[in-house]
C-alpha positions in Angstrom: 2.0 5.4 60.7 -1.6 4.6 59.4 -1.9 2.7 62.3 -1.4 5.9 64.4 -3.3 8.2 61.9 -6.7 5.7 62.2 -6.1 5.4 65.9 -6.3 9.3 65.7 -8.8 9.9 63.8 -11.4 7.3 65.5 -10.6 9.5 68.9 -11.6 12.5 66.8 -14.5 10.7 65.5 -15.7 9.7 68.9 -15.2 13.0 70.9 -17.2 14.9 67.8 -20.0 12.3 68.3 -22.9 14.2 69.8 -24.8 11.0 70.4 -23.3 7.8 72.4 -25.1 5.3 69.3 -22.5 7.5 67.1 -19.5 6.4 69.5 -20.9 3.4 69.6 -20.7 3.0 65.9 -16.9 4.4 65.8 -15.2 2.1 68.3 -17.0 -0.7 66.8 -15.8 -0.2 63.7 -12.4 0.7 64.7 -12.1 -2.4 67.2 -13.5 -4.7 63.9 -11.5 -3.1 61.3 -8.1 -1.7 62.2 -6.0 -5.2 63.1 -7.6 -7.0 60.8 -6.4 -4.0 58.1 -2.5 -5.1 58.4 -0.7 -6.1 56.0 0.0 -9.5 57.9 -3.7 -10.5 57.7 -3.8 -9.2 54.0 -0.6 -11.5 53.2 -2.0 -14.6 54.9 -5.5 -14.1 53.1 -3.3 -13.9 50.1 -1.6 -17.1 50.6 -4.7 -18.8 51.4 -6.2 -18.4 48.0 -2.9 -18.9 46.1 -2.7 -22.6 47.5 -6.0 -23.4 47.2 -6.2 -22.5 43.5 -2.7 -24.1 43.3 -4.7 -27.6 44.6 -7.3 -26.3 42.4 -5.0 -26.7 39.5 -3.4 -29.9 40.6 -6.7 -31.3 40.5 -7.6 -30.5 37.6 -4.4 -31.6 35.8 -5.6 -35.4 37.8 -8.7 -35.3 36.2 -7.4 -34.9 32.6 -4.8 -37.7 33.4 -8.2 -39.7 35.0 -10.2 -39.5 32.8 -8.2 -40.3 29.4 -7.0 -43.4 31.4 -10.4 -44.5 32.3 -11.4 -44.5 28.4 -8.4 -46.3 27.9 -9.8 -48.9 30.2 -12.9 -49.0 29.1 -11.7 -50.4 25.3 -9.0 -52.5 26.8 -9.8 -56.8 27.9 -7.2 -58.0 29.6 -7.1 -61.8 29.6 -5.2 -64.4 31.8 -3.5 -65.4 28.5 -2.9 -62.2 27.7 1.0 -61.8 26.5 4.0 -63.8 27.6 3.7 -65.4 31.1 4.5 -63.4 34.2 7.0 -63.9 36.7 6.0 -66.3 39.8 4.1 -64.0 42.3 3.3 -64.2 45.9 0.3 -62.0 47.5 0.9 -61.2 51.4 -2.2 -60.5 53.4 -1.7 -59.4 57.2 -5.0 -59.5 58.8 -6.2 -58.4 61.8 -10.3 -59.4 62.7 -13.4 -59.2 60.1 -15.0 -56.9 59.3 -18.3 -56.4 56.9 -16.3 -56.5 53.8 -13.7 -58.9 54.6 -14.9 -62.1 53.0 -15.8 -60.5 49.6 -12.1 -58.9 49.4 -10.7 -62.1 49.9 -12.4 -64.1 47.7 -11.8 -61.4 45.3 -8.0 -61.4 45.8 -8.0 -65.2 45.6 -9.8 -65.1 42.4 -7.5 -62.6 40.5 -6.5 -63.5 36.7 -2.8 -63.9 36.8 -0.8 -65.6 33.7 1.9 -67.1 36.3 2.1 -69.0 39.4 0.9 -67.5 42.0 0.2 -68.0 45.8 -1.7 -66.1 48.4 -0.6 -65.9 52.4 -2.9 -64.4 54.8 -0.8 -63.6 57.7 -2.4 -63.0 61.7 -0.9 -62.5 65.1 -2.8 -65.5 66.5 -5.3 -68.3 66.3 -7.4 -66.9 68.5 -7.9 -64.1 65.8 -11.4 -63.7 64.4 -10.1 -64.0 61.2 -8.1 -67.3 61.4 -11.2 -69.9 61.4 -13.1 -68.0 58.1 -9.5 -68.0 56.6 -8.5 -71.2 57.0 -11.8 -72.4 55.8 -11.2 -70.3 52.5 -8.1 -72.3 52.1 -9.4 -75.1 52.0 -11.9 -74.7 49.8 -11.4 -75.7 45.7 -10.1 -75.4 43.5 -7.6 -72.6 44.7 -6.2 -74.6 48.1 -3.1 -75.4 47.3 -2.4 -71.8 46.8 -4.0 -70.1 49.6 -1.6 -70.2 53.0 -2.9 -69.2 56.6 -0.2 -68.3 58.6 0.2 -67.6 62.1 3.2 -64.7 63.1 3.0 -64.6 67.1 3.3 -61.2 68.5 6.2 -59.0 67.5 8.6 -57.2 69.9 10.8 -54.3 68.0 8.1 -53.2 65.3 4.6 -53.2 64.5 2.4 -56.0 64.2 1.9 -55.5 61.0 5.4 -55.1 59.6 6.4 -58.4 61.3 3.1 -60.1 59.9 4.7 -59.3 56.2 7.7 -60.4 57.1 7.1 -63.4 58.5 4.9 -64.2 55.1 8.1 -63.0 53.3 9.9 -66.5 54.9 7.2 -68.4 54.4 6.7 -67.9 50.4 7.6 -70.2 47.4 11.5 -70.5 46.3 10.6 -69.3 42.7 8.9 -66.1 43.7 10.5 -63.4 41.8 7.4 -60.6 42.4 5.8 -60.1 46.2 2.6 -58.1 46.0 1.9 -56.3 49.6 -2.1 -55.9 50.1 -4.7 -54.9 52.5 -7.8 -56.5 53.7 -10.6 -53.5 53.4 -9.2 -52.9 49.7 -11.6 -54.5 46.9 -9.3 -55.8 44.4 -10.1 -56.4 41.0 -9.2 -59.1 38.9 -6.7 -57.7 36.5 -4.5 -55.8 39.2 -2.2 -58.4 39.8 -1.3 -59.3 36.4 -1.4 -55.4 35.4 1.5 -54.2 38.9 3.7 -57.2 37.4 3.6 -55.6 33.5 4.7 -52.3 35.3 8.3 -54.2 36.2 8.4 -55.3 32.6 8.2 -52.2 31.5 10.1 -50.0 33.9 13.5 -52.0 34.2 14.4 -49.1 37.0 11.6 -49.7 39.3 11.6 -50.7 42.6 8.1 -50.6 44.1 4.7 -50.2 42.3 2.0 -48.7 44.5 -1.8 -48.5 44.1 -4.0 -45.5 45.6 -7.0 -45.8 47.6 -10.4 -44.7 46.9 -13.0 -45.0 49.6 -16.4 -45.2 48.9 -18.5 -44.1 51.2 -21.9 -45.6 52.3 -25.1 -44.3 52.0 -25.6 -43.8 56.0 -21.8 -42.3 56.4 -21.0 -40.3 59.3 -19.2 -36.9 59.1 -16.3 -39.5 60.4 -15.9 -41.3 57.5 -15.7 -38.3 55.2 -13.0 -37.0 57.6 -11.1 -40.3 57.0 -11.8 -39.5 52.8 -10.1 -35.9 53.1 -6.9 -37.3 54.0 -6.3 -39.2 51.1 -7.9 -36.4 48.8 -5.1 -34.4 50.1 -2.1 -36.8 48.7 -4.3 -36.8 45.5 -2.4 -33.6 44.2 0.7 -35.2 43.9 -0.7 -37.8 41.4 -0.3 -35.3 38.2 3.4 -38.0 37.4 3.5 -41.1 38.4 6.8 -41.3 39.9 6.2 -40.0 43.2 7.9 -39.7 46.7 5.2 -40.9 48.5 3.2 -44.8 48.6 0.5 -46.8 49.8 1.1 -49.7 51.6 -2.2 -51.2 50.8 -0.9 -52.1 47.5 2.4 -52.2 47.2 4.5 -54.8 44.3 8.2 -55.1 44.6 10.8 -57.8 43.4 11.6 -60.2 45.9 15.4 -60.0 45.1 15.3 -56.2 46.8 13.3 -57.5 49.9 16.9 -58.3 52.0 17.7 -54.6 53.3 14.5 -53.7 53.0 13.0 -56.1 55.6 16.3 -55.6 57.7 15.2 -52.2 57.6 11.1 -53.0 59.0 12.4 -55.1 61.7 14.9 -52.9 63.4 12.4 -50.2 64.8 9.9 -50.0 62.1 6.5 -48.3 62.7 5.8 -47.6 59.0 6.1 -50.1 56.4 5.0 -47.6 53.5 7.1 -44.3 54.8 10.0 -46.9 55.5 9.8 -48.7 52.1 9.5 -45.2 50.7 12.8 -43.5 52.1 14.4 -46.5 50.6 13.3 -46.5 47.5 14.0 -42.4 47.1 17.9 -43.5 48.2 17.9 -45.7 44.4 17.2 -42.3 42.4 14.1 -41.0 40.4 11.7 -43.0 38.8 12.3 -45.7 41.5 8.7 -45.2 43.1 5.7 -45.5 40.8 2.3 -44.9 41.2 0.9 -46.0 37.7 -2.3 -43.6 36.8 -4.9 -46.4 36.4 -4.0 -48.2 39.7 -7.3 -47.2 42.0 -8.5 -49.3 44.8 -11.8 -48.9 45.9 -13.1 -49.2 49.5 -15.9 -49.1 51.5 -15.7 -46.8 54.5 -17.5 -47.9 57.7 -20.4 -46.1 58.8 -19.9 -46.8 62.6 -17.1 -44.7 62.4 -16.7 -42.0 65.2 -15.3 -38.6 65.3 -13.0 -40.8 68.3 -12.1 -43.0 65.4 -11.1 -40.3 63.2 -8.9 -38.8 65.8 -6.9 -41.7 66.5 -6.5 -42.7 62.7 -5.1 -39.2 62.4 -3.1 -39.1 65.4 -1.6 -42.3 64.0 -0.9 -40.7 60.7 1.2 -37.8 62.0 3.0 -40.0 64.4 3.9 -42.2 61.7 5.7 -39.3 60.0 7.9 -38.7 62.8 9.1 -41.8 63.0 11.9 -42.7 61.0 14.5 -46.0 60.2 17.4 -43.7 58.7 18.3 -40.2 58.1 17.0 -40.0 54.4 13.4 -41.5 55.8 13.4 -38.6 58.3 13.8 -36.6 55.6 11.0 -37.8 53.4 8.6 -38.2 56.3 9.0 -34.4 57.2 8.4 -33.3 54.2 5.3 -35.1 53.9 3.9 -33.4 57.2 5.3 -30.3 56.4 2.8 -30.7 52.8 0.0 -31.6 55.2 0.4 -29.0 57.3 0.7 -26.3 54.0 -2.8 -28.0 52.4 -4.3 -27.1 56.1 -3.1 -23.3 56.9 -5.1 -22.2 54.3 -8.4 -23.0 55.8 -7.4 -21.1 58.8 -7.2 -18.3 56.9 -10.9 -18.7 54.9 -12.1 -19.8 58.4 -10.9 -16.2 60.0 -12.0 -14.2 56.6 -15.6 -15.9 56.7 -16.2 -16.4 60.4 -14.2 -13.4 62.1 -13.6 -10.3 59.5 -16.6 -10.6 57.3 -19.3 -10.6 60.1 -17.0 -7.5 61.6 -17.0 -6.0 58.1 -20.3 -6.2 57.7 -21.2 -5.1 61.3 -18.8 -2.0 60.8 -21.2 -1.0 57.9 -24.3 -1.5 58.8 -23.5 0.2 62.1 -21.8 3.6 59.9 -24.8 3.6 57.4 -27.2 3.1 60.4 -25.6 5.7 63.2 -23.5 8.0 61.1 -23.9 8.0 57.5 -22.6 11.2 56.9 -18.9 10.2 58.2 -19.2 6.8 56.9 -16.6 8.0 54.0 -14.7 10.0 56.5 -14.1 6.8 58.8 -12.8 5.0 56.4 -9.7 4.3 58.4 -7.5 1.7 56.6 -8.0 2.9 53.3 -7.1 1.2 50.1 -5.3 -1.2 52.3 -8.5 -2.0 53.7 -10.6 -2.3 50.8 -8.5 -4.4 48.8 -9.1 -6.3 52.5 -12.3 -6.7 52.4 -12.3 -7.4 48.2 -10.4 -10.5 49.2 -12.8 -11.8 51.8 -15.7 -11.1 49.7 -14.9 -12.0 46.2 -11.2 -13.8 46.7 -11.6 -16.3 49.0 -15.6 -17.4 48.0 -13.9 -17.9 44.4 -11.1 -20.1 45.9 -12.9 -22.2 47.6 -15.5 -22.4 45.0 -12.8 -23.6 42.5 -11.6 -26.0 45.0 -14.9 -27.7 45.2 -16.0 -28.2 42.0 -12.1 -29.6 40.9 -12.5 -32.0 44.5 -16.4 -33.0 43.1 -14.7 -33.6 39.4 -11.9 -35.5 40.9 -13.8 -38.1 42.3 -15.4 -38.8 39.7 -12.6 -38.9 37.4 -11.5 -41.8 40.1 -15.0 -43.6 40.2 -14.2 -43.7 36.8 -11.3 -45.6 37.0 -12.2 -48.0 39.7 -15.6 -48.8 37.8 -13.5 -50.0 34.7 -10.6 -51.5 36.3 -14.0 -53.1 38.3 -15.9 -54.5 35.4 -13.9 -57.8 35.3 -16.3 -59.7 37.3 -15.6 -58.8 40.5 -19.1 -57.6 42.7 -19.0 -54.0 42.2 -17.9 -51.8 44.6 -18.0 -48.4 42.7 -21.5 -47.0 42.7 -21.2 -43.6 41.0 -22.5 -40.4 43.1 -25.5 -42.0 44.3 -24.3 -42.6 48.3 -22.3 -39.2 47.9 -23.1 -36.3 50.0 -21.4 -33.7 48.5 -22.2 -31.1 51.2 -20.9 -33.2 54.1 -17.9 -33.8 51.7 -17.7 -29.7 52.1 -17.8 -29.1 55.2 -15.4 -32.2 56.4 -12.9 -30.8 53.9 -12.9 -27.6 55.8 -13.1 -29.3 59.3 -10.1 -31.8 58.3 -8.2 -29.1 57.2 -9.1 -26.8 60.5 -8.0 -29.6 62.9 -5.3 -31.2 60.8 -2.2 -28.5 62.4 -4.1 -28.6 66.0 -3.7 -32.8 66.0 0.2 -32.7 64.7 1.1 -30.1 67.3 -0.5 -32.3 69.4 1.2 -35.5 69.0 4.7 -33.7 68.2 4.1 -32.1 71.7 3.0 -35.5 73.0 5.3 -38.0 74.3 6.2 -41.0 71.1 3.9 -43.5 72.4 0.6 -44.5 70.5 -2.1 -47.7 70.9 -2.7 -49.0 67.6 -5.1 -51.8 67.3 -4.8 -52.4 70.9 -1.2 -52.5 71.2 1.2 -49.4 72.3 3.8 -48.9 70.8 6.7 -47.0 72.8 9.4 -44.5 70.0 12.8 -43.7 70.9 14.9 -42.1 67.9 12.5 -42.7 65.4 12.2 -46.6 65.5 9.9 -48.8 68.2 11.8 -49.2 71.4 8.8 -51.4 73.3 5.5 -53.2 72.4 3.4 -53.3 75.3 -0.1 -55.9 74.7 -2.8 -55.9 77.5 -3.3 -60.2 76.7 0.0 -61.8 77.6 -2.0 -65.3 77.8 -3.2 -65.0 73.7 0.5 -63.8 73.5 2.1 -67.4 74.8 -0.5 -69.6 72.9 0.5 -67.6 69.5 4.0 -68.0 70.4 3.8 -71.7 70.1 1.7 -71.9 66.7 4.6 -69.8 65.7 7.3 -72.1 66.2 5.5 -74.7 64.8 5.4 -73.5 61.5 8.9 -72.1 61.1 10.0 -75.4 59.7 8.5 -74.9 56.7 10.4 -71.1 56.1 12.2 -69.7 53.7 14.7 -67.5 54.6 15.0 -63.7 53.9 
């Protein structure tokens, strides 16, 4: 009906007009103001703000939890010595190529202060990776050789090359290990992680993974690319007010080796994603099964050759991880998880419609009234207190939103420098260097651009048929779980084939 009365009384409007700048004016402002008037628009402005100063609030309860574990850090030393001995542990690397930070993070892994045996496996698909000669000349070097292991996998067939390069270190470690750490190779790790993830089991009976979370650092020539990159993580940084969570990073990831059996059953019938799979599983034992202790942050450094292209496909890769699935409960989970994603992202849509669509209309409306027709400026006002509750929220709600959403995501990371710095000050070459490579304003605008193409690229690759390339290989998904693995080099394939067999002698079985 209000509709119908402003649609009314703009015809009115415009056949009293005695000039055509006064129609002008009307059907302007009636074209700019009346849809965007409804109460549809008004509700989705309205959700909008409410989750970003939910995020807001998330964030800020982070940075309390941040920053009080940081001081805690700060006063504590943790020595090798340290306590009673920990169980025997074994560190599985896959690697794939070097790149600029590769060497330092594996020396630093290597050189970790651990109070038990321990032995470290770097796992690749081939000799003829790049990484296999530096690798094997790191493992020979003293005094740590006879703990470092260089492996070769071959290429695997009905999952990712990743999963089967864990596995395959799985078989290959000590008889005694009673504690697998799963790592990256573009993480820094400092000393003390190791020997801190194994106290977690001590202290947790109930556990049954202990997962880090990543914290890139961004150089000092970054492109907008690798802040796109940062956003996604920042995202899953809301979640980390407890620290049992649904959710893990496979970059760091602790278990007991007594519960690898199902679980690796599990990666190699299908599995895409090691984390979202390990994840599912550990949600089936019950709460408090999946930890994410507050001071575990790994610190990174993004690469600055990264390319809008690159961004694409690392966030194609994301959503198609979550729609692949190794049993009903990880279906579950994984939906959830993009259906979170997806409710961090709408709201952007709606501050990107307020700011770049019904404030420049709002705006043009008046300036036309005051300039054409001042006189029926007041008499035009067609939407009423619907409308100027409207316009409040574009004006005041949404700048306020997003301005409480900034500072909390500026606080956050440093709440998290925080923590890497002291978990960092060890011994280990820093990695954490404060705010001084930070660009806070590209930080800004990727937030808004991440969250603006985040819902375009998932209807994409939900629309798209299940087959992504992934570090050169495509991987083909029927039902959830990897049906084919298709690899442009079947020479490289044969040669690592044979490497493979040679060292299966020496296994250990699952």
């Amino acid at each position: 009906a209000g509709a119908r009365v402003a649609k009314r009384s703009c015809a009115a409007a415009m056949s009293e007009a005695s000039s055509s700048q006064e129609a002008l004016a009307a059907a302007l402002w009636y074209s700019g103001s009346s849809p965007l008037c409804s109460a549809p628009a008004v509700a989705t402005l309205l959700l909008g703000i409410a989750v970003l100063l939910v995020i807001s609030t998330l964030y800020s309860l982070v940075i309390i939890q941040k920053r009080r574990i940081a001081a805690c850090l700060m006063r504590e030393t943790l020595q090798e010595n340290d306590g009673p001995a920990s169980p025997p542990l074994t560190v599985i690397m896959p690697v794939k190529g070097v790149h600029a930070c590769s060497d330092t993070n594996w020396r630093a892994l290597v050189s970790s202060v651990y109070s038990g045996p321990v032995e470290y496996i770097f796992v690749v698909e081939s000799t003829e990776d790049d990484a296999y000669g530096p690798l094997t000349k790191l493992a020979a070097e003293p005094p740590v050789e006879a703990h470092i292991k260089v492996l070769v996998a071959g290429f695997s067939t009905s999952c990712t090359q990743k999963i089967f390069n864990l596995v395959h270190g799985i078989r290959h470690r000590a008889a005694n290990t009673e504690l697998v750490l799963f790592v990256d190779d573009d993480v820094h790790y400092p000393k003390t992680v190791a020997q801190r993830m194994s106290r977690e089991f001590a202290v947790r009976p109930n556990v049954f993974a202990v997962s880090g979370l990543p914290f890139e650092e961004p150089n000092e020539d970054a492109s907008l690319a690798c802040y796109l990159k940062m956003i996604y993580y920042y995202w899953s940084y809301a979640i980390l007010f407890r620290e049992e969570v649904t959710t893990l990073w496979g970059g760091c990831l602790m278990l007991r080796a007594s519960s690898l059996d199902d679980l690796t059953r599990r990666w190699l019938d299908g599995g895409y994603s090691d984390d979202m799979i390990t994840a599912g599983y550990a949600l089936e034992k019950g709460p408090g099964a999946l930890v994410m202790p507050h001071w575990l942050v790994l610190p990174a450094r993004g690469s600055s050759s990264w390319t809008l292209g690159n961004y694409l496909s690392f966030a194609r890769r994301q959503v198609f991880a979550a729609l692949t699935s190794a049993t009903p409960s990880d279906r579950a989970n994984n939906r959830r998880l993009l259906a979170a994603g997806l409710v961090c992202s709408l709201p952007m849509w709606a501050v990107a419609l307020a700011w770049f669509i019904e404030l420049p209309l709002l705006l043009l409306d008046a300036a036309l009234l005051e300039m054409y027709a001042p006189e029926r400026a007041r008499a035009l006002e067609l939407g009423g207190a619907e409308c100027s509750f409207k316009a409040y929220l574009v004006i005041i709600g949404v700048p306020t939103a997003v301005a409480a959403l900034a500072v909390t995501s500026a606080l956050l990371r440093r709440a998290l420098a925080r923590v890497a710095a002291a978990l960092e000050r060890d011994g280990n070459p820093p990695v954490v260097r404060g705010n001084k490579d930070f660009n806070f304003a590209l930080f800004s605008i990727a937030y808004g651009i991440a969250a603006l193409l985040w819902p375009i690229i998932s209807i994409f690759v939900f629309l798209s048929p299940r087959r992504i390339t992934w570090s050169g290989t495509e991987y083909v998904i029927r039902n959830g779980r990897v049906q084919s693995v298709r690899r442009p080099n079947p020479t490289a394939a044969k040669r690592s084939r044979k490497a493979h067999t040679e060292d299966q002698a020496n296994a250990t079985p699952v």
